[in-house]
C-alpha positions as CSV (number, residue, x, y, z in Angstrom):
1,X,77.6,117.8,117.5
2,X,76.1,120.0,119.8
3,X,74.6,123.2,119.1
4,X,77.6,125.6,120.5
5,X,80.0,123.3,117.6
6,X,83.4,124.7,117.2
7,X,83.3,126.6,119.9
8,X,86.5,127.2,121.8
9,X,87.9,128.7,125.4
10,X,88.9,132.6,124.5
11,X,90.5,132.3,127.9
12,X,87.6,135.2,128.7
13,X,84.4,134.8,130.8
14,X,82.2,137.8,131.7
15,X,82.3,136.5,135.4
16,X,85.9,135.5,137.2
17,X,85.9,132.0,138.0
18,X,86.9,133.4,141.5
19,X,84.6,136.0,142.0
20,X,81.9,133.5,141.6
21,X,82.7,130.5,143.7
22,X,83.8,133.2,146.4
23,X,79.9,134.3,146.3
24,X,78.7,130.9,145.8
25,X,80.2,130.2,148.8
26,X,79.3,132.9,150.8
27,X,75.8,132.0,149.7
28,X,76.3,128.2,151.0
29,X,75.9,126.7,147.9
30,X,79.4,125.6,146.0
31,X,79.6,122.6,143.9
32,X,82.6,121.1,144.3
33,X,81.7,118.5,141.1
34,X,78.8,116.7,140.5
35,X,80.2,112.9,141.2
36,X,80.5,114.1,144.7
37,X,77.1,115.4,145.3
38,X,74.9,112.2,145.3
39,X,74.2,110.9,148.6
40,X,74.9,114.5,149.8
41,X,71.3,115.7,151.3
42,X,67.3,114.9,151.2
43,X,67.3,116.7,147.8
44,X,69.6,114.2,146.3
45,X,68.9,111.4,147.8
46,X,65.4,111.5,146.6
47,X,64.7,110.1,142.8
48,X,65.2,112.2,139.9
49,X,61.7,112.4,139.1
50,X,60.6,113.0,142.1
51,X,63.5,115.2,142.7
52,X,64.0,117.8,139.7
53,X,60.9,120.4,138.9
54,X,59.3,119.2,136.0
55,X,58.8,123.4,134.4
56,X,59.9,126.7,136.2
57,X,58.1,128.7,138.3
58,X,55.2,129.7,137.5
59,X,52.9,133.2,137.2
60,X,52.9,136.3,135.5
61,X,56.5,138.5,135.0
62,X,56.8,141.9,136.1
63,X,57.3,144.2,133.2
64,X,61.2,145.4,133.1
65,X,64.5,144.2,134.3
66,X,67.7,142.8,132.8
67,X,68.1,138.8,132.7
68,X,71.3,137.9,132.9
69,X,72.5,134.5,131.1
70,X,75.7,132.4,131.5
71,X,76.3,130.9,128.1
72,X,79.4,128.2,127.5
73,X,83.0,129.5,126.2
74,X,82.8,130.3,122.3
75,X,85.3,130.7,119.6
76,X,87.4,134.3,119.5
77,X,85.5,133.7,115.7
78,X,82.1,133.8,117.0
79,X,79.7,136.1,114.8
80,X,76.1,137.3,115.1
81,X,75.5,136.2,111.2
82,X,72.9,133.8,112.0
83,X,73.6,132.1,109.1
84,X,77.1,131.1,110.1
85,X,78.8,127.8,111.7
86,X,80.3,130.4,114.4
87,X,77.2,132.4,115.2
88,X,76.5,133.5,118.8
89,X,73.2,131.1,119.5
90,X,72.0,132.6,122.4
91,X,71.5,136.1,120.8
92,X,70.0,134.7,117.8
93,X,66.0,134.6,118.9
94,X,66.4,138.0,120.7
95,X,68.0,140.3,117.6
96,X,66.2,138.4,114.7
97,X,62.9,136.5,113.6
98,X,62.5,133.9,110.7
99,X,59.5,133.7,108.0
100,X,58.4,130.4,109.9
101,X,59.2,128.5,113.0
102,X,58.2,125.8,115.2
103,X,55.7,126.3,118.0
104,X,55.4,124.1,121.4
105,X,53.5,121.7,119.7
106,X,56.0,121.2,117.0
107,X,53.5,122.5,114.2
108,X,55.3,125.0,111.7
109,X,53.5,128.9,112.5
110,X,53.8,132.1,111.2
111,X,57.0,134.6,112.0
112,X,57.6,137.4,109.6
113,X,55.4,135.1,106.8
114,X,52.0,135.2,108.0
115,X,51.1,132.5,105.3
116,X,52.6,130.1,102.6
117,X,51.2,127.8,99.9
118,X,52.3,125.6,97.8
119,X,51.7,124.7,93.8
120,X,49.8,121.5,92.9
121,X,53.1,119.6,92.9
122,X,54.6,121.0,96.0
123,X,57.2,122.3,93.3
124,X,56.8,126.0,93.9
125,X,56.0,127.6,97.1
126,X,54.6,131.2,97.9
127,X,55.0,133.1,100.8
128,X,53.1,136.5,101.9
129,X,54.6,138.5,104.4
130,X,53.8,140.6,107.1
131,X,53.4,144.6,106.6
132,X,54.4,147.1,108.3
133,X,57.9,145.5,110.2
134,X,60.9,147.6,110.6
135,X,64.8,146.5,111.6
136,X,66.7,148.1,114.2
137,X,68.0,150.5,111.7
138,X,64.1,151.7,111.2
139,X,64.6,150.1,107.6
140,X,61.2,148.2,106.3
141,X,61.2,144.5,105.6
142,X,60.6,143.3,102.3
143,X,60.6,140.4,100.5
144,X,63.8,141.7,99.0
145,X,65.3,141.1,103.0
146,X,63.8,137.1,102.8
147,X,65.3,136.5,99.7
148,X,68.8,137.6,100.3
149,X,68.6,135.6,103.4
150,X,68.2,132.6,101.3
151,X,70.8,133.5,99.0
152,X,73.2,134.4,101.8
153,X,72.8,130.9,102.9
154,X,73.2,128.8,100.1
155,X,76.4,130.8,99.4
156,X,79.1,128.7,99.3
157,X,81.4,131.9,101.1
158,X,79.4,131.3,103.9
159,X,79.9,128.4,104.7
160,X,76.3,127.8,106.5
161,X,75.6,124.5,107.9
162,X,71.9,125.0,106.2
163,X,73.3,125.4,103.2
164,X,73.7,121.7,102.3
165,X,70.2,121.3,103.4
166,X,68.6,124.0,101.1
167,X,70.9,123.5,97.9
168,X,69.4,120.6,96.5
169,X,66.3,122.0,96.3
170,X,66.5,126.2,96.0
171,X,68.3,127.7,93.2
172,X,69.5,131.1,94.4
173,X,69.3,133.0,90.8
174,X,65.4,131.4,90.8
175,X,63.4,132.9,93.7
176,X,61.6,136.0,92.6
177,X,60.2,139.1,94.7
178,X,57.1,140.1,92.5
179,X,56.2,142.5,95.3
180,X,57.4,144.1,98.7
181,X,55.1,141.7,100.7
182,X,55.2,138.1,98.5
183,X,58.4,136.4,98.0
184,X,58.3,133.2,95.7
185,X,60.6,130.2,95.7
186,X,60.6,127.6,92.7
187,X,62.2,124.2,94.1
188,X,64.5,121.8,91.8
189,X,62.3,118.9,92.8
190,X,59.0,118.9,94.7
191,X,58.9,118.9,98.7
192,X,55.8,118.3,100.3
193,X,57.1,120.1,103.9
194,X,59.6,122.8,102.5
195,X,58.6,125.2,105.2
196,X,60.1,123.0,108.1
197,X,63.1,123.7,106.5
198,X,62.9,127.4,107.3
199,X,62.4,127.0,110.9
200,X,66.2,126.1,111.7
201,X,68.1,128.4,113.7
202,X,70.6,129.4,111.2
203,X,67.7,131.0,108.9
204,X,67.0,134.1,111.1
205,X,66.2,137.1,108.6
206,X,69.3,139.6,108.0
207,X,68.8,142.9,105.8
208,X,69.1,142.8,101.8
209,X,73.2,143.3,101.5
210,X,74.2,142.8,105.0
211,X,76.6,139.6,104.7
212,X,79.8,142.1,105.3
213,X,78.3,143.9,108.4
214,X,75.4,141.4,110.0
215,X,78.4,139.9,112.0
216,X,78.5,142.9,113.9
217,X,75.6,144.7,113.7
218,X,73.3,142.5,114.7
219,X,70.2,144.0,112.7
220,X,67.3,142.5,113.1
221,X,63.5,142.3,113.1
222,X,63.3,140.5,116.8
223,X,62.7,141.7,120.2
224,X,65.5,143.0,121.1
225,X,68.6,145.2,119.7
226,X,71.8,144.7,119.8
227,X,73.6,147.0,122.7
228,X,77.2,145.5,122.6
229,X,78.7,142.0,121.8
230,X,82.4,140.9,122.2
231,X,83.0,137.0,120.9
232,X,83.2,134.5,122.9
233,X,83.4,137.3,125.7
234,X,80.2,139.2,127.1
235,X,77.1,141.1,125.7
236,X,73.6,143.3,125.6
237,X,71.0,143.3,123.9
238,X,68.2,145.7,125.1
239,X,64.3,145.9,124.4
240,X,63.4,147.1,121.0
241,X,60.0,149.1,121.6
242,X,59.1,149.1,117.4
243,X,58.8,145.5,117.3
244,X,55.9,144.3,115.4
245,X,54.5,141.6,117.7
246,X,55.2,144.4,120.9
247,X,57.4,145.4,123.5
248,X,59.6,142.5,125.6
249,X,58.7,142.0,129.0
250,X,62.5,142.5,130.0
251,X,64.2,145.8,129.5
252,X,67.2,143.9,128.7
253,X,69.4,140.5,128.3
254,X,73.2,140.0,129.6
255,X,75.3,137.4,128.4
256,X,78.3,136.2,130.4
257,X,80.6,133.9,128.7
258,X,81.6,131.6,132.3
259,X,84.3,128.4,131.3
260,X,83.0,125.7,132.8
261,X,79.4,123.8,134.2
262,X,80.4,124.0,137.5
263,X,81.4,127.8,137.2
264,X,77.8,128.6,135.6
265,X,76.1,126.8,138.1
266,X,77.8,128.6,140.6
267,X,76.7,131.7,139.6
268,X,73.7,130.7,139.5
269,X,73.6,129.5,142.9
270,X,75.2,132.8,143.9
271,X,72.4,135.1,142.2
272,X,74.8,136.4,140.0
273,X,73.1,135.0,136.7
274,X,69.5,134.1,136.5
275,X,69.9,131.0,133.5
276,X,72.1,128.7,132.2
277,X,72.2,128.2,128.0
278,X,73.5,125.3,126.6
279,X,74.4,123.9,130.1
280,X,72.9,120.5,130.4
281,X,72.8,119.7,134.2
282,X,73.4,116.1,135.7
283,X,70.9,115.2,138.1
284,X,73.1,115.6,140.9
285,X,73.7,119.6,140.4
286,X,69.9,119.9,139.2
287,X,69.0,118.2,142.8
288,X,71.2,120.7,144.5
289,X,70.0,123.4,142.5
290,X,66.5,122.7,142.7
291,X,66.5,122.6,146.8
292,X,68.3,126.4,147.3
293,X,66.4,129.1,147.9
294,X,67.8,131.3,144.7
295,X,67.9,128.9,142.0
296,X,65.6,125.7,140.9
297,X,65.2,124.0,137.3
298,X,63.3,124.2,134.2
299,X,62.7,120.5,133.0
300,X,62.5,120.1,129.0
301,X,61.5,116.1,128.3
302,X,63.7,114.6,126.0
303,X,65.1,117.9,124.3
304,X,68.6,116.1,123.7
305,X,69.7,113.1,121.9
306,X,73.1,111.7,123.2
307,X,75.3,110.0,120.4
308,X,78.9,108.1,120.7
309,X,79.5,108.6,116.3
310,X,81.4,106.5,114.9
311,X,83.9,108.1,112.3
312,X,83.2,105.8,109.3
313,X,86.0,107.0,107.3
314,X,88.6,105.8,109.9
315,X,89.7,102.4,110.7
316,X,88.0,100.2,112.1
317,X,84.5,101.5,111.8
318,X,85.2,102.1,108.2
319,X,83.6,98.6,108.2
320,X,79.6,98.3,108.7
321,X,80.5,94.8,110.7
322,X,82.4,96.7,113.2
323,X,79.8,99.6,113.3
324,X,77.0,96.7,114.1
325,X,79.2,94.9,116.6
326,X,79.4,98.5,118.7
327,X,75.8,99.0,118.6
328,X,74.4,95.4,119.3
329,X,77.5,95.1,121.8
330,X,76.3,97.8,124.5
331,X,73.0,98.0,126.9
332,X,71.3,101.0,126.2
333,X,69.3,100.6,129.3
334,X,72.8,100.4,131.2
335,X,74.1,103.3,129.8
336,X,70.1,105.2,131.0
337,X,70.5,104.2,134.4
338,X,74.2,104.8,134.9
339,X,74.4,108.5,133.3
340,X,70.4,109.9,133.3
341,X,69.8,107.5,136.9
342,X,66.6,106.3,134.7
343,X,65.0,109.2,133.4
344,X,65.2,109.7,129.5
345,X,64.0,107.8,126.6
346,X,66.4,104.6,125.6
347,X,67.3,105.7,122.0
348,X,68.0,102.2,120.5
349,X,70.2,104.2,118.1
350,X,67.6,106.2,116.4
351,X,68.1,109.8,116.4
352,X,64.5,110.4,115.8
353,X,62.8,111.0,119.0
354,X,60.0,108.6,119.5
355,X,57.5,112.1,119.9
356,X,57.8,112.6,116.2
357,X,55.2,111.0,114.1
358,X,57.6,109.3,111.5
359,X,59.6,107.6,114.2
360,X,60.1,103.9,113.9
361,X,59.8,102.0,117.1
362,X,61.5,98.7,115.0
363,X,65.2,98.4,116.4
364,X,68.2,95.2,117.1
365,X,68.4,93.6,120.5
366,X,71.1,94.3,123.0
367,X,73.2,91.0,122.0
368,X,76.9,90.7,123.4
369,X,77.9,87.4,122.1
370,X,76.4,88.5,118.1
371,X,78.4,91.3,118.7
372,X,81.5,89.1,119.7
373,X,80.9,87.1,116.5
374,X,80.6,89.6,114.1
375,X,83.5,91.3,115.5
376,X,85.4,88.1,114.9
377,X,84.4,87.9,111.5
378,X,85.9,91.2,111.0
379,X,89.3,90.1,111.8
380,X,88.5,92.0,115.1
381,X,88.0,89.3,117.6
382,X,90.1,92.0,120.5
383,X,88.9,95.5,119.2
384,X,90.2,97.9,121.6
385,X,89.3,101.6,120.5
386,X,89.6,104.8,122.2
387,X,86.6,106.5,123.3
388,X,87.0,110.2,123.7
389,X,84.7,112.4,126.4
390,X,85.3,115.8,128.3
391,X,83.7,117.9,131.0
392,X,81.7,120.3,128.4
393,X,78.4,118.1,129.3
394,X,78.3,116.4,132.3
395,X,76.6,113.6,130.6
396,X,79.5,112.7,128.4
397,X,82.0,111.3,130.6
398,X,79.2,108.7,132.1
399,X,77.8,107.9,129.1
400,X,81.3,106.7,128.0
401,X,82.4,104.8,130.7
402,X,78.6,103.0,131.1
403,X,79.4,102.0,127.5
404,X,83.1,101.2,128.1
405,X,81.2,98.7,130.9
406,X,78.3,97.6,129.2
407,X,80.5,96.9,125.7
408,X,83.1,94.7,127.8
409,X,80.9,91.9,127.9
410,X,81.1,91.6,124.1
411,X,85.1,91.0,124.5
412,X,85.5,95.5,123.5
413,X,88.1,96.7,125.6
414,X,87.3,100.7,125.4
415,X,90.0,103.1,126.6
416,X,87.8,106.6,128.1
417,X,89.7,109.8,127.6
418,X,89.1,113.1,128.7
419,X,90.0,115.8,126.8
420,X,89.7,119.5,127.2
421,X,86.2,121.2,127.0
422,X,87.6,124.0,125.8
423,X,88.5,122.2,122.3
424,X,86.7,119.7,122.6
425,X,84.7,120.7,119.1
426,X,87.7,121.7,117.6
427,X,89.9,119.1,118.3
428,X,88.2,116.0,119.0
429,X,84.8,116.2,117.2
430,X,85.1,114.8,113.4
431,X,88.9,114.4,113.8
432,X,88.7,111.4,116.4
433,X,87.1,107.6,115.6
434,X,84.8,107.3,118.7
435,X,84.0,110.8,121.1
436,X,80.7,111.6,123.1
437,X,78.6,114.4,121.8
438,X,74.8,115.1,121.8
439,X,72.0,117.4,119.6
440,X,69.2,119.3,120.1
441,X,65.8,117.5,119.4
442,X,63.2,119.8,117.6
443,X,64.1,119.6,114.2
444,X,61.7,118.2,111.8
445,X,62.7,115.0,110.3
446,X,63.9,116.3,107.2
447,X,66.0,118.4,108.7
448,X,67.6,116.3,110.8
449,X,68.0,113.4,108.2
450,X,69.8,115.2,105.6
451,X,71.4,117.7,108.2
452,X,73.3,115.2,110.2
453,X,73.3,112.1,108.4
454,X,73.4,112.9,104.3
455,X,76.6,112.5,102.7
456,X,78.4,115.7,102.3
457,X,76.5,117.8,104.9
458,X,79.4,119.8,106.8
459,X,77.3,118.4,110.3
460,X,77.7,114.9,109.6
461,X,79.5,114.0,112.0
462,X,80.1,110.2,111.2
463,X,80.9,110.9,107.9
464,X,78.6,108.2,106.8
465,X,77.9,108.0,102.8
466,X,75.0,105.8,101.8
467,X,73.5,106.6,97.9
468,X,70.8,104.3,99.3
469,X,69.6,106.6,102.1
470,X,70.3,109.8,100.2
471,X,67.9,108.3,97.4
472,X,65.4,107.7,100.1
473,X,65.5,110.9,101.3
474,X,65.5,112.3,97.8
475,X,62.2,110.5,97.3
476,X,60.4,111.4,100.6
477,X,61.0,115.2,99.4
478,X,59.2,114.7,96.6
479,X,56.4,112.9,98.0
480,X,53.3,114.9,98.4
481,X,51.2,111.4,100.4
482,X,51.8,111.4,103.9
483,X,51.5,107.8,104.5
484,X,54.2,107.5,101.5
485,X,56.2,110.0,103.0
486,X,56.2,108.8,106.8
487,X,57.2,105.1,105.0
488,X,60.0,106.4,103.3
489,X,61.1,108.4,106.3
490,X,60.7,105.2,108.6
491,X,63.0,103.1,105.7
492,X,65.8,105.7,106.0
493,X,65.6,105.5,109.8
494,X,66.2,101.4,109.4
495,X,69.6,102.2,107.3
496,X,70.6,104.6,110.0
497,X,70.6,102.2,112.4
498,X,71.9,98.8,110.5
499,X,74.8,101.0,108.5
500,X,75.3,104.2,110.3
501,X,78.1,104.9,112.4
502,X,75.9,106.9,115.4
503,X,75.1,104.9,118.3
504,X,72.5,106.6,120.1
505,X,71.6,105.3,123.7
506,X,69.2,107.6,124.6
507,X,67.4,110.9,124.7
508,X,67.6,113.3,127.5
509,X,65.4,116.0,129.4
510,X,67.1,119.1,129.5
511,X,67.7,120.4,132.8
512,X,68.0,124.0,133.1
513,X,69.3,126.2,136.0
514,X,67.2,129.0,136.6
515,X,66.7,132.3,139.2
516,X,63.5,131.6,141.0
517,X,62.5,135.2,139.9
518,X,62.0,134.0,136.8
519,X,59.2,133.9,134.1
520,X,57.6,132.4,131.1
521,X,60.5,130.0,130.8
522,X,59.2,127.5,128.6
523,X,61.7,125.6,126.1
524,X,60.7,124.0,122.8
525,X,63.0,123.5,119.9
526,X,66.3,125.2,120.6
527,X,64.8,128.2,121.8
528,X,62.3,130.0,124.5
529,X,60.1,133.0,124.0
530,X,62.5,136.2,124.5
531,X,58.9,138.1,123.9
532,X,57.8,136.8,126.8
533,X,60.4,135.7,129.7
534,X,60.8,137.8,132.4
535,X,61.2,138.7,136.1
536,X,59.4,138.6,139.5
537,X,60.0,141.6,141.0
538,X,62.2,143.3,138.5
């Protein structure tokens, strides 16, 4: 699942689908679709790497201006509660802040905590917080604001997607507030890293009792305040002047909700927006981009992880001999070349990307004719399956057919279809067998093992139930060693790849469209600095 899940077509966009390819045309730089556009110029005839910029441009922003972002279509449900399934991403780092988050090295730093500790036994963890921080609504923050977050998560009503994550280990009625600035929470079991857990995006800080309104409102402690928001339509946020860590650059952010890749791109290439979220660029478009004189790309090295799951609770891949005969029956290296033209990380069907330090580098062969036999002691010696794709990334649709090529050769005949991006993770995601989709790197490992892959949590996407792994992750929580942990980590990455239904062929740079005015554009995680990004010549 990507990070814009459920999301669905309003049938709004902030831009008119005609209004921008008329000025991306005037402008002399339409895309008429990316298959088209290789072969097409210098620019894209050239190799990716040599290509595609490897950061954005770089220097110092001018203070003011409004940066104006084209985000993907989103559900007519979409919220600003950060904790929810259906919250607006894209506003999330500008209206709030969390009590930890990741840095560009991938260490866990100080937000609105400015330090934590933990007991002897990693079993009860304190965190003291900053002084002096107001909301939007010139309210202070407390401790009393950081533990209704928490609690606002791990209710059930909610319906969080961090919830699973954090219930096994915080009880609600338990964490305590024995002053303003220090809030305490006492774990169910011991976890060595619990603070990782606090850097996901979905545990933004709201205000004590906002659950009814936060939706809305938007209150915050971040960078910016909320000026208008319409789901899955368009919005503003504009600088907050009271925030703690100082003014934004920018005087303001506008989001456009534009329906399609090739319709974001367009405005981009028609200086009508000046950054593309959640938009993935093939390397055709990013060459294309890159070589106009408005637009060029911010490179991100493997920020995604590109997965064909395997729904495990469905016929045939309810059967781990099937799921084995998928994965040893395709080429990851194939699949590379054909949809990221070489660049990327092969993924050998670990989700763990190999910069993290728990990452196992152990993985199966590419091996057509053990695939063949395994599939035949399956009683599925002809397995045709359908494998569903869609234009909402432009890596999907070659992904599945370089795996509909490379998986022939094991005797899998693979039927590609496309269906609409505008319910694509509404309709096909966890309701078909076999459908592209890709995540976010930049989790920490605990996260993403029991976020994605634990039985139960609402973001597994295969569905996959193992006690084995759960009990592995269970017991890498609780182990204070390193070396242990990293072993235990490494031995639940093994059972993700033998018995898991994700294949996962590789990991991906991000390529992001971006105005050549802008600024401090650096991406790590799922996020960029709001504090900092900004304009030339605002």
């Amino acid at each position: 699942m990507s990070e814009t899940s459920l999301r669905t077509d309003p049938g709004a966009a902030g831009i008119p689908r005609r209004s921008v390819l008329a000025a991306a045309a005037a402008g002399g730089g339409v895309l008429a679709g990316s298959a088209l556009l290789t072969g097409c110029s210098g620019a894209a005839s050239a190799s990716p790497t040599e290509a595609v910029p490897t950061r954005g441009p770089a220097g110092r922003p001018d203070r003011g201006g409004t940066l104006r972002i084209a985000r993907p279509p989103a559900s007519d449900a979409e919220t600003l509660d950060p904790a929810s399934a259906l919250s607006a991403y894209e506003y999330l780092g500008a209206l709030y802040n969390r009590l930890v988050r990741v840095d560009k090295e991938g260490k866990v730093v100080p937000d609105l905590a400015e330090s934590w500790e933990p007991d002897a036994k990693a079993r009860t963890w304190t965190f003291r917080l900053r002084r002096g921080i107001t909301f939007h609504d010139g309210s202070a923050f407390t401790s009393a604001d950081a533990a209704y977050t928490l609690r606002h998560i791990l209710d059930t009503a909610t319906a969080s997607p961090q919830g699973p994550v954090l219930a096994p280990l915080v009880d609600p009625k338990r964490l305590r507030t024995p002053d303003p600035h220090t809030l305490v929470i006492p774990l169910k079991s011991p976890h060595a890293d619990f603070p990782s857990l606090l850097t996901h995006y979905n545990c933004y800080v709201v205000p004590d009792g906002s659950a009814k309104s936060i939706g809305r409102t938007g209150i915050g402690t971040g960078p910016f305040k909320l000026a208008s928001f319409t789901a899955a339509g368009p919005g503003r946020v504009v600088a907050y002047g009271d925030h703690w860590a100082g003014r934004p650059v920018l005087d303001a952010i506008d989001f456009f909700s534009v329906a399609d890749m090739q319709a974001r791109a367009n405005a981009l290439l028609a200086g009508q927006v000046d950054l593309l979220s959640q938009t993935n660029l093939d390397f055709a478009t990013a060459r294309v981009i890159a070589a106009s004189s408005r637009a060029t790309i911010a490179r991100s090295k493997n920020a995604q992880w590109y997965v064909l799951p395997m729904l495990t609770t469905e016929k045939p891949f309810t059967d781990v001999t099937v799921r084995q005969a998928m994965k040893l029956a395709y080429d990851p290296e194939h699949i590379r070349k054909v949809a990221l033209q070489g660049a990327g990380t092969l993924g050998w069907d670990n989700p763990v990307p190999p910069s993290d330090p728990t990452h196992i580098a152990a993985h199966p062969t590419h091996d057509p004719e053990r695939a063949r036999h395994l599939l035949k002691r399956a009683g599925h010696e002809r397995l045709a399956v359908d494998l569903y794709t869609s234009s909402y990334d432009p890596i999907f649709t070659p992904m599945a057919l370089a795996y509909q090529e490379s998986a022939a050769r094991a005797g899998i005949r693979i039927r590609v279809k496309t269906a609409a991006a505008d319910s694509y993770y509404t309709q096909i995601w966890m309701k078909k067998p076999l459908m592209a989709t890709y995540w976010y790197t930049g989790r920490p490992v605990d996260q993403l093992l029991n976020q994605v892959f634990r039985s139960g949590s609402s973001y597994n996407e295969t569905a996959w139930s193992d006690k084995e792994f759960d009990a592995l992750l269970d017991r890498a929580r609780r182990e204070t060693d390193e070396g242990h942990r990293r072993e235990l980590y490494g031995q639940a990455q093994t059972l993700v790849i033998e018995r898991g239904g994700a294949m996962t062929p590789m990991f991906a740079d991000r390529l992001t469209g971006i105005s050549r005015k802008v600024r401090g554009y650096a991406e790590h995680g799922f996020e960029f600095d709001y504090l900092g990004i900004g304009l030339k010549g605002a």
